[in-house]
N, CA, C and O atoms as a Tinker XYZ file with bonds, in Angstrom:
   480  protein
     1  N      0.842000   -1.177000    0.000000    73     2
     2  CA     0.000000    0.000000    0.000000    64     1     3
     3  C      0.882000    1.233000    0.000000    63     2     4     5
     4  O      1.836000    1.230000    0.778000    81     3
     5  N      0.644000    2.468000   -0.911000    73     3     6
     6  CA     1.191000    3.340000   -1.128000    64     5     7
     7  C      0.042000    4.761000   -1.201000    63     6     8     9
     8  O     -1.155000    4.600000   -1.435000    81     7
     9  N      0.405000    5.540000   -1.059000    73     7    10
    10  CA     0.113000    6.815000   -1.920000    64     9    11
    11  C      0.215000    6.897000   -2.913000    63    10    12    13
    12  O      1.131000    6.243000   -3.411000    81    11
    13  N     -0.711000    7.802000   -3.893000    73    11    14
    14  CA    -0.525000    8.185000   -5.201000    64    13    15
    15  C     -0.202000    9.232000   -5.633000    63    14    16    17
    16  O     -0.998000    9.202000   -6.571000    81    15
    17  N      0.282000   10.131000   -5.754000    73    15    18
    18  CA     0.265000   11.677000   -6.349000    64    17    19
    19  C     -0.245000   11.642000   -7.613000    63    18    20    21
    20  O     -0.041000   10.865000   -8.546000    81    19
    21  N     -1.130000   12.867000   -7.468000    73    19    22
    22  CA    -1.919000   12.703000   -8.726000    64    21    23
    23  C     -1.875000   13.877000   -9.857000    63    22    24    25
    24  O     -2.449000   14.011000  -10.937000    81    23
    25  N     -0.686000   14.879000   -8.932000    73    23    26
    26  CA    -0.288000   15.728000   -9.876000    64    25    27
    27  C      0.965000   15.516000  -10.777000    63    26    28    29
    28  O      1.086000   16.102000  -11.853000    81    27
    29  N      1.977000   14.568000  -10.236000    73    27    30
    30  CA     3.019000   14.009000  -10.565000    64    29    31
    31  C      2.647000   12.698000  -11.886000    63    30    32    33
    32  O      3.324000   12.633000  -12.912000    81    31
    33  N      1.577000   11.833000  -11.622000    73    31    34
    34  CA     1.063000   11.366000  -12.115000    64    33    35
    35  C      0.626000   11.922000  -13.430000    63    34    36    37
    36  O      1.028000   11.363000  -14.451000    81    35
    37  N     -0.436000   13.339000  -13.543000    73    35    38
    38  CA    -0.725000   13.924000  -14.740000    64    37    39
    39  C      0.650000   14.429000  -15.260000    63    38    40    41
    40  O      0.541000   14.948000  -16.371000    81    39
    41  N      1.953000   14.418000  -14.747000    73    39    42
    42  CA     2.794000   15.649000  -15.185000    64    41    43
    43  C      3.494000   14.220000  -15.875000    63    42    44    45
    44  O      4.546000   14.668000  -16.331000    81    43
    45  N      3.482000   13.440000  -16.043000    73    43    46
    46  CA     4.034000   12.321000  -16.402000    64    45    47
    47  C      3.436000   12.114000  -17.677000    63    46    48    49
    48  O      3.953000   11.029000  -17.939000    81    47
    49  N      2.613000   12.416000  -18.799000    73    47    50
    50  CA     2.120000   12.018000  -19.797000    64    49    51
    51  C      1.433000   13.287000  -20.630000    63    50    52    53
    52  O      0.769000   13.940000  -19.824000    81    51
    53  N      1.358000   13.914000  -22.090000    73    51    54
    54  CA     0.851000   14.665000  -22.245000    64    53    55
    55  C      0.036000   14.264000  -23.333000    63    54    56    57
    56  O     -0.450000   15.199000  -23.970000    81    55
    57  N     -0.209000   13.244000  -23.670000    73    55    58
    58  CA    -0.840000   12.755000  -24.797000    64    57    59
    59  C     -2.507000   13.050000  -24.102000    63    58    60    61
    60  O     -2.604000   13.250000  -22.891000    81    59
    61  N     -3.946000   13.048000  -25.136000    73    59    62
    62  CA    -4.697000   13.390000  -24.971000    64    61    63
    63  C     -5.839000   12.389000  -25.055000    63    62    64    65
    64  O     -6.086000   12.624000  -26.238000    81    63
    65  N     -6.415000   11.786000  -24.844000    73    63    66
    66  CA    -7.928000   10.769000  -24.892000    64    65    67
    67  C     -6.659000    9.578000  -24.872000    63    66    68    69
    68  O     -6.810000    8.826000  -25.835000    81    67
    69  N     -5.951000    9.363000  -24.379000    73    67    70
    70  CA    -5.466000    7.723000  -23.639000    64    69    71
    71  C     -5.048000    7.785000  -22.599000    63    70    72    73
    72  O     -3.999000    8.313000  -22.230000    81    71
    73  N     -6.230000    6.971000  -21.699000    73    71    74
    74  CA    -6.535000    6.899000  -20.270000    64    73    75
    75  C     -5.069000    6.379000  -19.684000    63    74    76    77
    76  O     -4.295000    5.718000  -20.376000    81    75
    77  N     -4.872000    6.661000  -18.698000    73    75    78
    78  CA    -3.628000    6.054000  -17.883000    64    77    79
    79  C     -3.956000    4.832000  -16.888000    63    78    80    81
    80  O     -5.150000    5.132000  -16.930000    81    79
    81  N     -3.947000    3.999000  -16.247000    73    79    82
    82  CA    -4.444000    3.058000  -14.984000    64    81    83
    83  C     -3.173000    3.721000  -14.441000    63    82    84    85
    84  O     -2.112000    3.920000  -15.032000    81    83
    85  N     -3.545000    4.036000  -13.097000    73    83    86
    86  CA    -2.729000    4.363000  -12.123000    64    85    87
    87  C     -3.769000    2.852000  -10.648000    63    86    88    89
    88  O     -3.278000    1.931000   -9.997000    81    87
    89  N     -4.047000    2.950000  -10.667000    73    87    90
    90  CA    -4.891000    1.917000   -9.568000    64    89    91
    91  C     -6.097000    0.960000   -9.822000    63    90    92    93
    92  O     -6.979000    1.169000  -10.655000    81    91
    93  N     -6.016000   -0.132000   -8.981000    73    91    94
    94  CA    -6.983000   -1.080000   -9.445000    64    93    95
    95  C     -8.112000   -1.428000   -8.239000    63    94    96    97
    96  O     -7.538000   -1.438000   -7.151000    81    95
    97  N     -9.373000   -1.679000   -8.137000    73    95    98
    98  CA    -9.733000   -1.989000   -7.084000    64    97    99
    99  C    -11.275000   -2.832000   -7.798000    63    98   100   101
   100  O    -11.795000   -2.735000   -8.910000    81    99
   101  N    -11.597000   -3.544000   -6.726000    73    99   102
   102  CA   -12.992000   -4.472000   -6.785000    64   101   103
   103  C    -12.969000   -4.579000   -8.324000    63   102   104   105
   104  O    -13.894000   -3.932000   -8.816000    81   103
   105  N    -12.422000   -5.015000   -8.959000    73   103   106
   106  CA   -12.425000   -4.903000  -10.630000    64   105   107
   107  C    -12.349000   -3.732000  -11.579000    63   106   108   109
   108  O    -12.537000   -3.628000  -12.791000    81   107
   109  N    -12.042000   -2.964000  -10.714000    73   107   110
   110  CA   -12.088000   -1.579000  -11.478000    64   109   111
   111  C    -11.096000   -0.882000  -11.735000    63   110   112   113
   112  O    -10.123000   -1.050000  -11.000000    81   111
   113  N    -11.006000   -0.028000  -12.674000    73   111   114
   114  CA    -9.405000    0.326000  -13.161000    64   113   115
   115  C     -9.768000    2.087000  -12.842000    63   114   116   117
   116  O    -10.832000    2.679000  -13.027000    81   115
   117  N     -8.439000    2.623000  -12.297000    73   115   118
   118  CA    -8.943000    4.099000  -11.764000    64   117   119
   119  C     -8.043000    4.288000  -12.546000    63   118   120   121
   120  O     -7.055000    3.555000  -12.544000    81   119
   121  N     -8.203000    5.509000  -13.556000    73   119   122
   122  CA    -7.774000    6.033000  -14.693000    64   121   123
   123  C     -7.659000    7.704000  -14.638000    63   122   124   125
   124  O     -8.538000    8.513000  -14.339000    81   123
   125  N     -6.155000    7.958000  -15.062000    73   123   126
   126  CA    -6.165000    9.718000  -15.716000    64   125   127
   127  C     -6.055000    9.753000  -17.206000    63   126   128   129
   128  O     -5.412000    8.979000  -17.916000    81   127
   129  N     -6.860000   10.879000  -17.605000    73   127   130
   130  CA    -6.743000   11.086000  -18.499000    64   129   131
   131  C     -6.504000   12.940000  -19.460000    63   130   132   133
   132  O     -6.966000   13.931000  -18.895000    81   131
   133  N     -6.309000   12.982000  -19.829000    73   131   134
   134  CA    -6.165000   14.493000  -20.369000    64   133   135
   135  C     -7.201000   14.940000  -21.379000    63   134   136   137
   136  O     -7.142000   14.024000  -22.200000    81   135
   137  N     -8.155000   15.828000  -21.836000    73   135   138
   138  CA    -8.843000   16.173000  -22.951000    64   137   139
   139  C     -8.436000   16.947000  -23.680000    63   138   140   141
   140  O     -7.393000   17.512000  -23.349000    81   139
   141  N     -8.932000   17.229000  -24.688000    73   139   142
   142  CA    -8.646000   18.306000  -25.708000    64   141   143
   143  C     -9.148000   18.090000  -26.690000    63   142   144   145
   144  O     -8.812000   16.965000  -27.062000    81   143
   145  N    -10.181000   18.826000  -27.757000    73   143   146
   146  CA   -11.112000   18.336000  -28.383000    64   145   147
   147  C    -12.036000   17.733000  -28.624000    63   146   148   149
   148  O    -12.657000   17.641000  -27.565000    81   147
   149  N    -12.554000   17.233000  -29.391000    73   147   150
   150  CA   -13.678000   16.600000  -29.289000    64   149   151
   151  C    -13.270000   14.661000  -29.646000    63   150   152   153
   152  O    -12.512000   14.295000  -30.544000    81   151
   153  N    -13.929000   13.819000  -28.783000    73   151   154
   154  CA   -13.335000   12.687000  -29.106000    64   153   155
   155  C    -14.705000   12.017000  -29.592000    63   154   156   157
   156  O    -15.756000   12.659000  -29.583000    81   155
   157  N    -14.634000   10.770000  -29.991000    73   155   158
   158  CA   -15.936000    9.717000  -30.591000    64   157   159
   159  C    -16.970000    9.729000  -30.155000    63   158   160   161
   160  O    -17.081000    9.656000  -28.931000    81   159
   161  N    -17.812000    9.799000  -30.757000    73   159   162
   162  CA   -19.335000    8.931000  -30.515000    64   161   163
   163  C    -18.986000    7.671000  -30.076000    63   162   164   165
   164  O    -18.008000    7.030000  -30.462000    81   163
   165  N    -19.845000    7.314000  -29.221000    73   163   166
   166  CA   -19.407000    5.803000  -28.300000    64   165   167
   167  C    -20.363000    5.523000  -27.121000    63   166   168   169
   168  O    -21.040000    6.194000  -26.341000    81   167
   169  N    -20.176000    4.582000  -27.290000    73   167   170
   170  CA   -21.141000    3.392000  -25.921000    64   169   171
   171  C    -20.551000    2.419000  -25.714000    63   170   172   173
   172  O    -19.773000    1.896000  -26.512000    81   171
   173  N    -20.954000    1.816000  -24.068000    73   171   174
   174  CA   -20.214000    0.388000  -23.860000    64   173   175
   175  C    -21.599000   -0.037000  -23.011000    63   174   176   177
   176  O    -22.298000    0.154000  -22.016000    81   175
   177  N    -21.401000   -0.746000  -24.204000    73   175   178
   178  CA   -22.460000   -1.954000  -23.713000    64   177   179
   179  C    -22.773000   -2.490000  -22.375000    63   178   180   181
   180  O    -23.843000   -2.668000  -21.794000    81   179
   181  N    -21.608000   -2.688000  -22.064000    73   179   182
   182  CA   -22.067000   -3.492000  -20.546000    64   181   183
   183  C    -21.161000   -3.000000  -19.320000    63   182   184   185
   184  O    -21.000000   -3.788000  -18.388000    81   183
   185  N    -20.435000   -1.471000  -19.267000    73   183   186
   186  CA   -20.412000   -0.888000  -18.165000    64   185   187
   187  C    -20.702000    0.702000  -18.382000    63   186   188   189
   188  O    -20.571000    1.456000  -19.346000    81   187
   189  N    -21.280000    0.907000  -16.676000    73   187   190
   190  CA   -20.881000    2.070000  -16.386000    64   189   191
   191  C    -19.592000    3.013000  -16.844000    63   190   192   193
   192  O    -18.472000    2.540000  -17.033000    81   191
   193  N    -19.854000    4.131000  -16.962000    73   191   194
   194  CA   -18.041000    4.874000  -16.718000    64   193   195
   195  C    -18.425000    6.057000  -15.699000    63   194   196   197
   196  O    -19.572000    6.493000  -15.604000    81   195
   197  N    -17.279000    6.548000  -14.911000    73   195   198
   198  CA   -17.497000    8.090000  -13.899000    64   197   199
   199  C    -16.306000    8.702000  -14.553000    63   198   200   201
   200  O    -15.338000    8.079000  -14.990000    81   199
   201  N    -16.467000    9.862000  -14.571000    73   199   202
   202  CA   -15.490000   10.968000  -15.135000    64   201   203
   203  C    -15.958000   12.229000  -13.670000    63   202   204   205
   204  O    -16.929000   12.873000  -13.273000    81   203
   205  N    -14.679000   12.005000  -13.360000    73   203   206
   206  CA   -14.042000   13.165000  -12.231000    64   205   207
   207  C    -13.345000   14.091000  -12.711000    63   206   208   209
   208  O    -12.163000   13.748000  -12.754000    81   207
   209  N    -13.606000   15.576000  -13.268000    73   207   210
   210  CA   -12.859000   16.311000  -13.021000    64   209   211
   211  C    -11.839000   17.236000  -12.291000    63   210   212   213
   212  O    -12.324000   18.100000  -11.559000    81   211
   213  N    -10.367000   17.152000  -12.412000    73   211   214
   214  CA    -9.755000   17.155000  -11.696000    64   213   215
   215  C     -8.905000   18.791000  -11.898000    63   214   216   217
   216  O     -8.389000   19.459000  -11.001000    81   215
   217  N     -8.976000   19.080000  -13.217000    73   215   218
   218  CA    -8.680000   20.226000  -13.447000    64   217   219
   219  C     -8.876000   21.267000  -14.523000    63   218   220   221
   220  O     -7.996000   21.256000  -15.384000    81   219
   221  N     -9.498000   21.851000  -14.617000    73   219   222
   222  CA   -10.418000   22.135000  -16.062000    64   221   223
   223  C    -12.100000   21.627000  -16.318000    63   222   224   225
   224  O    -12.994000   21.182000  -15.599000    81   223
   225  N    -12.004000   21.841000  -17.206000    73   223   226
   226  CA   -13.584000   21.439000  -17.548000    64   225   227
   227  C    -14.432000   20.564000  -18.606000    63   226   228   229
   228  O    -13.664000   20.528000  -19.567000    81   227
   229  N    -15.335000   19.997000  -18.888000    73   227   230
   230  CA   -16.156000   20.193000  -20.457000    64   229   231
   231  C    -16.865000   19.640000  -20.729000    63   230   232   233
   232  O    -17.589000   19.473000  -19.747000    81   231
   233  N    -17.388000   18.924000  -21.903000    73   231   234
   234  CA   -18.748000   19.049000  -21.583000    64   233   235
   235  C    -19.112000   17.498000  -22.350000    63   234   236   237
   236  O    -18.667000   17.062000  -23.412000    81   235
   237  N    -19.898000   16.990000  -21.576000    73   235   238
   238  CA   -20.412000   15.255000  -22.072000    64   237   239
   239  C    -21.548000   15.480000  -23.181000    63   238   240   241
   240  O    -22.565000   15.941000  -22.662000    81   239
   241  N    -21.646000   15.302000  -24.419000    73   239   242
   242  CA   -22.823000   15.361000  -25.055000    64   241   243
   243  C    -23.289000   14.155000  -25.224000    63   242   244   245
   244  O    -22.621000   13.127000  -25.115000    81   243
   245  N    -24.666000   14.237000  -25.546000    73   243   246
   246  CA   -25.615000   13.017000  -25.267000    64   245   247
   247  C    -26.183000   13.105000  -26.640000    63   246   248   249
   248  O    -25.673000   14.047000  -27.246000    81   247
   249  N    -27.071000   12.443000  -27.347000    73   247   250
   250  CA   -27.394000   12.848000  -28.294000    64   249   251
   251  C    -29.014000   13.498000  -28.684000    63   250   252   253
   252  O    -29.769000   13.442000  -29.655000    81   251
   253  N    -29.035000   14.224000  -27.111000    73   251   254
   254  CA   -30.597000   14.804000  -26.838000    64   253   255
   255  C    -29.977000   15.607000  -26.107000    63   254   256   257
   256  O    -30.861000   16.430000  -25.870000    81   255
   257  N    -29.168000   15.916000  -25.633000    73   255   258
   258  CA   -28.811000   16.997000  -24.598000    64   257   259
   259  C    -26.855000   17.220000  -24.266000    63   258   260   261
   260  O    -26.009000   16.403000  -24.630000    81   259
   261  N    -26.678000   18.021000  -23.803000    73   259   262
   262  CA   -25.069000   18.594000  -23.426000    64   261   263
   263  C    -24.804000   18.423000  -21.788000    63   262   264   265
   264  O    -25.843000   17.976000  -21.303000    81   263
   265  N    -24.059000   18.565000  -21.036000    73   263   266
   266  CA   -24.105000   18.533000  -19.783000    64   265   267
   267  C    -22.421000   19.277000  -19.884000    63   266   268   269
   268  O    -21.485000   18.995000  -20.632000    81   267
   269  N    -22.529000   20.183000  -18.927000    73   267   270
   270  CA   -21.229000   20.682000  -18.692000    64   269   271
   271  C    -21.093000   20.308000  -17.164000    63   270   272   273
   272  O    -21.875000   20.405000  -16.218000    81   271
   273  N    -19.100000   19.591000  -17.355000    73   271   274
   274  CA   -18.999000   19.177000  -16.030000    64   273   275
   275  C    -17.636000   20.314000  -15.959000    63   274   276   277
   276  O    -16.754000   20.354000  -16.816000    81   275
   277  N    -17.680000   20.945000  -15.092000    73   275   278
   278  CA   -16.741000   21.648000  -14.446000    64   277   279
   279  C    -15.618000   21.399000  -13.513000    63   278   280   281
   280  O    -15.645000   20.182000  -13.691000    81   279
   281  N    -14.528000   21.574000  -12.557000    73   279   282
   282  CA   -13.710000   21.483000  -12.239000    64   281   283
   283  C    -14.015000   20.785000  -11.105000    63   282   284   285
   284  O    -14.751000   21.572000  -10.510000    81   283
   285  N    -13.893000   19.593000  -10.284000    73   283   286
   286  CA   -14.469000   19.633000   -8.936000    64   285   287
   287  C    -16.229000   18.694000   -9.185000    63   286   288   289
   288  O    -17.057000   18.870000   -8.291000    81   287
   289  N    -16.452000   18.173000   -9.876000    73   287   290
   290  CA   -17.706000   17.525000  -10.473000    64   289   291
   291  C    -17.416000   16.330000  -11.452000    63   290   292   293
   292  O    -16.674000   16.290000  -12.434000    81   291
   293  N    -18.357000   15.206000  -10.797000    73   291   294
   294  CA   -18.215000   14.072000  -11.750000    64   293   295
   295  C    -19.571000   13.947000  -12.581000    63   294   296   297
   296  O    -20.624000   14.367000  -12.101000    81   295
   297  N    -19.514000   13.375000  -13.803000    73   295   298
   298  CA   -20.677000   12.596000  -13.868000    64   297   299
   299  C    -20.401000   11.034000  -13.924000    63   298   300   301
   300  O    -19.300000   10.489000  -13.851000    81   299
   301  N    -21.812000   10.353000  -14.089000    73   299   302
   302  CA   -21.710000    8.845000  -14.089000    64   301   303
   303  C    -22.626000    8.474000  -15.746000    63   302   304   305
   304  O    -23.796000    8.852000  -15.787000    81   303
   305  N    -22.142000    7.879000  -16.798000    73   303   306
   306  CA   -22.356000    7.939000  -17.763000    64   305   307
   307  C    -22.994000    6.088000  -18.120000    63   306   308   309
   308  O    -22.267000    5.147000  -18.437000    81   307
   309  N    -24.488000    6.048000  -17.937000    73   307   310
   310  CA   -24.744000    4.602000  -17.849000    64   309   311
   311  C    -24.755000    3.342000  -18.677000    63   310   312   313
   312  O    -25.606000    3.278000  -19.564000    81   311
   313  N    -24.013000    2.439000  -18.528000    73   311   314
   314  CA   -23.841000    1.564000  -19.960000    64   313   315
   315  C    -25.194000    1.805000  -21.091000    63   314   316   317
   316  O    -26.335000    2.258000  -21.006000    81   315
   317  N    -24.442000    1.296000  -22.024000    73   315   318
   318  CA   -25.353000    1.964000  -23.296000    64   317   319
   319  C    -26.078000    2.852000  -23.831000    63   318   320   321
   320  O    -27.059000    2.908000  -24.572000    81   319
   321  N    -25.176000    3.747000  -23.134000    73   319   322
   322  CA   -25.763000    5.064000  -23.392000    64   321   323
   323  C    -24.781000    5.953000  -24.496000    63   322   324   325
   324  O    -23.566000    6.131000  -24.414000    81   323
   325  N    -25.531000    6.344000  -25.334000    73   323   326
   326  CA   -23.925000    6.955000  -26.408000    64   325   327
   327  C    -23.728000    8.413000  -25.715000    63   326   328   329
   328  O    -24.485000    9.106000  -25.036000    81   327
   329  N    -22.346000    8.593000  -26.187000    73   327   330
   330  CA   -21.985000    9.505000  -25.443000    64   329   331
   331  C    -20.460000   10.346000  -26.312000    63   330   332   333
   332  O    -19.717000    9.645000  -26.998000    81   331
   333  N    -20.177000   11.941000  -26.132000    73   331   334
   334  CA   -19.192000   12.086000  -26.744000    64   333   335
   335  C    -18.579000   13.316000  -25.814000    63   334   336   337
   336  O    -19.077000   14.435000  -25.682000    81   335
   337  N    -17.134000   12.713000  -25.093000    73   335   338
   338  CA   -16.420000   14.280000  -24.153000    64   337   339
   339  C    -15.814000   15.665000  -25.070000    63   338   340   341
   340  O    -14.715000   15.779000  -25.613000    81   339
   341  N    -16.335000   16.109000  -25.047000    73   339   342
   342  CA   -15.612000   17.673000  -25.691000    64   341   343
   343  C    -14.916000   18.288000  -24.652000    63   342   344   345
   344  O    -15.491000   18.367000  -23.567000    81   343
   345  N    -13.443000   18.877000  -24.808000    73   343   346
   346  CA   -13.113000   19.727000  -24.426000    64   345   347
   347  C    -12.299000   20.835000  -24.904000    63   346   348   349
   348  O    -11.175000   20.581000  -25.339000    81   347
   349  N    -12.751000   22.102000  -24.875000    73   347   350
   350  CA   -12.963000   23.658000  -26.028000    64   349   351
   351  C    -11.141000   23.472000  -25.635000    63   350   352   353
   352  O    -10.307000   23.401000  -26.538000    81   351
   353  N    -10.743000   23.410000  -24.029000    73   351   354
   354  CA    -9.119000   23.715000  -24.058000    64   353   355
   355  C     -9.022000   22.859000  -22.480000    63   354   356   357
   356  O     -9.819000   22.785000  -21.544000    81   355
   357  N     -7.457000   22.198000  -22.741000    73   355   358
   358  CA    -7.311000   20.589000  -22.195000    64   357   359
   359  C     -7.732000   20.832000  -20.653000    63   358   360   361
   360  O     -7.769000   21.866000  -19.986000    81   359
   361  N     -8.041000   19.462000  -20.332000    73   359   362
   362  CA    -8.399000   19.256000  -19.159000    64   361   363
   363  C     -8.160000   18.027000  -18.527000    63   362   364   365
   364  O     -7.797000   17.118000  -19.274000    81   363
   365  N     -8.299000   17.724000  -17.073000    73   363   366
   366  CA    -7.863000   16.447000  -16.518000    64   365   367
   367  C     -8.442000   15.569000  -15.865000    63   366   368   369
   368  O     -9.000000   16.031000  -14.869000    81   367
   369  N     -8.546000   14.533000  -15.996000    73   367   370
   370  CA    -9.895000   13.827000  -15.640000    64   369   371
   371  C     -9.370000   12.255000  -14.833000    63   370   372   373
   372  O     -8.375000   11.596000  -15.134000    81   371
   373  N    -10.348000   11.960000  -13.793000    73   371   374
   374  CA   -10.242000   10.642000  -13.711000    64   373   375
   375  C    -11.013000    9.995000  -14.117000    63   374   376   377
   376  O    -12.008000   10.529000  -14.608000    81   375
   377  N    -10.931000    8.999000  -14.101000    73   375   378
   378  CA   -12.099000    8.008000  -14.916000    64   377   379
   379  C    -11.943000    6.743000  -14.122000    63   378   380   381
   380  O    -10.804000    6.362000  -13.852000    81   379
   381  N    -13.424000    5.781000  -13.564000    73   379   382
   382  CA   -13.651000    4.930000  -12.449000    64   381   383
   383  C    -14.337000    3.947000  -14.024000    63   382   384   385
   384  O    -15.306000    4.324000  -14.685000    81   383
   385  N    -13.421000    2.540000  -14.329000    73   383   386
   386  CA   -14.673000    1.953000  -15.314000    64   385   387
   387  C    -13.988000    0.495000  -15.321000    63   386   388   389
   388  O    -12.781000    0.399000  -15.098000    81   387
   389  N    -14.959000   -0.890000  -15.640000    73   387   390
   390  CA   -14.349000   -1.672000  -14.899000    64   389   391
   391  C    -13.358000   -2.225000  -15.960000    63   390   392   393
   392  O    -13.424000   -2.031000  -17.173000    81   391
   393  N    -12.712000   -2.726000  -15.494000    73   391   394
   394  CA   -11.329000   -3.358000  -15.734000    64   393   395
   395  C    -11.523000   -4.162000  -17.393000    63   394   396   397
   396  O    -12.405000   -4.879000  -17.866000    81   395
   397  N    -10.352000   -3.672000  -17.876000    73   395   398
   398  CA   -10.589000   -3.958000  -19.830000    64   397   399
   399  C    -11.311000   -3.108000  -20.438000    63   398   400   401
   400  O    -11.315000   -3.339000  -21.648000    81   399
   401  N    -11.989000   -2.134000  -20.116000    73   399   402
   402  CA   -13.002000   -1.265000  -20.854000    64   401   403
   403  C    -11.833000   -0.712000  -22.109000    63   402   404   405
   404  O    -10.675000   -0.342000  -21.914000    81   403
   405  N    -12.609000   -0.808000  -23.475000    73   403   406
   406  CA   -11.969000    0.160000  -24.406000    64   405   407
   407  C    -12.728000    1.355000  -24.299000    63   406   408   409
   408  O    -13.901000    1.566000  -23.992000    81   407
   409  N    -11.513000    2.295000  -24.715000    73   407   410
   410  CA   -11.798000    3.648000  -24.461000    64   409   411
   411  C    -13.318000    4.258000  -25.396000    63   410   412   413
   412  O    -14.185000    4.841000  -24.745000    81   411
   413  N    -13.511000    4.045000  -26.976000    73   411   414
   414  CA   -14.054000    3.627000  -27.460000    64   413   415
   415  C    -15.694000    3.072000  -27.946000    63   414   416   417
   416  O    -16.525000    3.238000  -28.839000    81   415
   417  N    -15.497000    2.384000  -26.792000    73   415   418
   418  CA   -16.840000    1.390000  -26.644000    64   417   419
   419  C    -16.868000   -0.124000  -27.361000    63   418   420   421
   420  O    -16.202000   -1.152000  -27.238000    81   419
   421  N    -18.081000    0.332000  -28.232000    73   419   422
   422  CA   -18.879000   -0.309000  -29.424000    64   421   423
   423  C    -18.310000    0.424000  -30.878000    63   422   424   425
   424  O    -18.812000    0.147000  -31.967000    81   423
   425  N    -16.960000    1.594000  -30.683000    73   423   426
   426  CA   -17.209000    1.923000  -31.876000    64   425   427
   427  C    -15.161000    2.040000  -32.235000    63   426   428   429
   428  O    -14.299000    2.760000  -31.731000    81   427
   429  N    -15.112000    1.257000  -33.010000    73   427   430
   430  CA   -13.451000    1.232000  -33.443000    64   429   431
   431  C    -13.241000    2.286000  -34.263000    63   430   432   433
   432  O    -13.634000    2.278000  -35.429000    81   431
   433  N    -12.623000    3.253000  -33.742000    73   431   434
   434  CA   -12.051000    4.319000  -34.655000    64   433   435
   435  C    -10.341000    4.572000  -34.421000    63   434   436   437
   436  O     -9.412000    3.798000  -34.189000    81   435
   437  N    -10.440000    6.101000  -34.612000    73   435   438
   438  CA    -8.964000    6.075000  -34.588000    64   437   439
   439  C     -7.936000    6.447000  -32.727000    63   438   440   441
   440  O     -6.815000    6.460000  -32.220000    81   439
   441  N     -9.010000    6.616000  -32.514000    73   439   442
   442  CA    -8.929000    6.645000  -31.093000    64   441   443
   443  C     -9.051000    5.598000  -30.257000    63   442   444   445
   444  O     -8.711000    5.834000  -29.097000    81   443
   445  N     -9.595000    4.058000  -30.596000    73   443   446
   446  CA    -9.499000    3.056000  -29.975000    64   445   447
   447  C     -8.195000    2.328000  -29.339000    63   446   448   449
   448  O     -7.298000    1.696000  -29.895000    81   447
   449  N     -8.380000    2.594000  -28.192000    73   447   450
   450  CA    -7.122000    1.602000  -27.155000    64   449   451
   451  C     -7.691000    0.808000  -26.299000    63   450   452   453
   452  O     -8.511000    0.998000  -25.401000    81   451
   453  N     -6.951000   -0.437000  -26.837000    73   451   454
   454  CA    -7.626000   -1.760000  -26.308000    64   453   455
   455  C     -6.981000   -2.054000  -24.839000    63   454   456   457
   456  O     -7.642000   -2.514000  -23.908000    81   455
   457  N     -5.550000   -1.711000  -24.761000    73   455   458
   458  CA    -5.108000   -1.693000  -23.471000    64   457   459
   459  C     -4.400000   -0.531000  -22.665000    63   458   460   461
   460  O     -3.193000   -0.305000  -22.755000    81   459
   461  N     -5.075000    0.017000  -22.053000    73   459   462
   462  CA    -4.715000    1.551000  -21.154000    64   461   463
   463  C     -3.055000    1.024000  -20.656000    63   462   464   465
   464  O     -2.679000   -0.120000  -20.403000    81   463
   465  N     -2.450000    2.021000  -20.637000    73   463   466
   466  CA    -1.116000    1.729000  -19.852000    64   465   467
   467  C     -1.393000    1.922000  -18.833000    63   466   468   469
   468  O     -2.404000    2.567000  -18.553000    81   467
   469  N     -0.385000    1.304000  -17.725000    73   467   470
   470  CA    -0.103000    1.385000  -16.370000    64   469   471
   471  C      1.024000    2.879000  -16.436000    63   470   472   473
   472  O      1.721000    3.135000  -17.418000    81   471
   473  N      0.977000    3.756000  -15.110000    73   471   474
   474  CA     1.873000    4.375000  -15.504000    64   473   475
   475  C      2.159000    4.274000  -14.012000    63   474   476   477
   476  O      1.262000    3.998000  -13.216000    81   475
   477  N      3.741000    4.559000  -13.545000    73   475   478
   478  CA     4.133000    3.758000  -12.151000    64   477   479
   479  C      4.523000    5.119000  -11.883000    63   478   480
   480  O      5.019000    5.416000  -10.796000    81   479
């Protein structure tokens, strides 16, 4: 058992929509990630995802509605639900989703990563 730093952690990677695993728990992979732009249309079938913002902001679109999540605010995004993160200028995020999730979903594009790195 350790501590994590989670600013050291973000300062460690600058690439944008590929999640990091920094921790694992009850099957679940706790993930950073960075935004910037707009990434895929996408759903996963058979989990949940939570997106914690950690520094910055932006906004989850749905395909009936927008939701802006701000600095300090999660949402919980429910399997099969399509979904697409925009962000206008980068931001930092955790992400709670269970273990193997592609980033992705249901939809292979150019943004699909089948296996998140560990970053130590």
């Amino acid at each position: 058992m350790h501590t994590i730093n989670i600013a050291e952690k973000l300062g460690s990677f600058t690439d944008h929509w590929s999640p990091k695993i920094i921790a694992e728990l009850n099957g679940q992979e706790v993930k950073l990630a960075k935004f910037q732009g707009a990434f895929d249309w996408h759903s996963h079938t058979d989990a949940d995802e939570l997106f914690y913002v950690l520094d910055g902001a932006f906004t989850m679109e749905f395909r009936d509605r927008v939701v802006n999540v701000p600095q300090g605010h999660m949402i919980v995004v429910p399997k099969g639900v399509e979904h697409r993160p925009v962000a206008k200028e980068e931001c930092s995020v955790m992400l709670f989703e269970p273990k193997g999730v592609v980033n992705t979903g249901d939809n292979e594009s150019s943004e699909h990563t089948t296996d998140a790195e560990w970053i130590a």
